[in-house]
C-alpha positions as CSV (number, residue, x, y, z in Angstrom):
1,X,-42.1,96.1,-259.1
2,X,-44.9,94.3,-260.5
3,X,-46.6,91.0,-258.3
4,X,-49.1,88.6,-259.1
5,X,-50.7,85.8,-257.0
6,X,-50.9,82.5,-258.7
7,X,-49.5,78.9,-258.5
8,X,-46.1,77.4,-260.4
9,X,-47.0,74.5,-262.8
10,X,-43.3,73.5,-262.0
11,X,-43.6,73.0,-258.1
12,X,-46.7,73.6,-257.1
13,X,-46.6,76.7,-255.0
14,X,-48.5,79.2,-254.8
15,X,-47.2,83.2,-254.3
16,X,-46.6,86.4,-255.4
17,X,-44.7,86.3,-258.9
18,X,-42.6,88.5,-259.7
19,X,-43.0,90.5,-263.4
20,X,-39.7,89.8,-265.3
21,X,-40.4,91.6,-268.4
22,X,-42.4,90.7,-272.4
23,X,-41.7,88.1,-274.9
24,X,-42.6,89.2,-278.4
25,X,-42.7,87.0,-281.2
26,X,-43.4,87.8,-284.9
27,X,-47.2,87.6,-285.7
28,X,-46.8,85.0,-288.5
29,X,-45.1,82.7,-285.9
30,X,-47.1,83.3,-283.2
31,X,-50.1,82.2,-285.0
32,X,-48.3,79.3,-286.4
33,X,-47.6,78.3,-283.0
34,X,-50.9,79.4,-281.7
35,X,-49.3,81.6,-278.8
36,X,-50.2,85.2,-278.2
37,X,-47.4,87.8,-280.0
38,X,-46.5,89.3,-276.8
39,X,-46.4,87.4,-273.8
40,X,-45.6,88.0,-270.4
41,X,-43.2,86.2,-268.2
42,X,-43.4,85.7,-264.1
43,X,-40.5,84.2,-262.0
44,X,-41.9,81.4,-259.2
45,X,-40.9,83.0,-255.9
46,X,-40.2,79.2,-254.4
47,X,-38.3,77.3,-257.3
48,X,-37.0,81.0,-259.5
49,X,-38.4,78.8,-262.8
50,X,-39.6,81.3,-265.5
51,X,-43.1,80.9,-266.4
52,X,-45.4,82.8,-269.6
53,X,-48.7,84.1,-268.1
54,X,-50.4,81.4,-269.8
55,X,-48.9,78.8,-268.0
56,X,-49.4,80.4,-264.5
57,X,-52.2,78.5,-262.0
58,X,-55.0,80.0,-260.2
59,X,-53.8,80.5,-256.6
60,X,-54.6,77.4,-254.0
61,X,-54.9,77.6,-250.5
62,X,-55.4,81.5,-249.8
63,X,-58.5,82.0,-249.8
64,X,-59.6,83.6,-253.2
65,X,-59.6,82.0,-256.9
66,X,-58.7,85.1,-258.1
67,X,-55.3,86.3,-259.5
68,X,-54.2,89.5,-258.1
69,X,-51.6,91.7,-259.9
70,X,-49.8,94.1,-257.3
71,X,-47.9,97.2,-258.3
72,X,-45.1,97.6,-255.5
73,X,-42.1,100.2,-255.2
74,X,-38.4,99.3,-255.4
C-alpha cells in the first residue's frame, strides 16, 4: 500500500494519502486540456475526497515541506 504526505485542497488537512490507482487520458485530450496523460489519484485520509497528484498540497504543520511517498505492506 502506497502513502504520501501532503495536504487536501478540499479540507485542509494534512496526512498520509493513500495511492488509489492511474487515470489515463488520450494524449490528444490531454494536451487539449493541458493535464498530464496519466495521472495519479490519492484519497484524503480526513474527508475520503479523491484528489489527482496535481492538486495535492505540500504538507503543513509536520515539520518538513517535503512530500514523502511511503511504500507500506497490506
Amino acid at each position: 500500500m502506497e502513502k504520501r504526505l501532503a495536504m487536501c485542497p478540499t479540507c485542509r488537512h494534512t496526512g498520509y494519502f493513500l495511492f488509489l490507482g492511474e487515470q489515463h487520458w488520450p494524449v490528444e485530450i490531454a494536451r487539449k486540456l493541458n493535464v498530464p496523460a496519466d495521472i495519479s489519484l490519492w484519497r484524503c485520509p480526513a474527508c475520503q475526497t479523491t484528489v489527482s497528484e496535481p492538486d495535492l498540497l505540500p504538507p503543513q504543520g509536520r515539520g518538513s515541506p517535503k512530500s514523502e511517498v511511503v511504500a507500506q505492506g497490506s
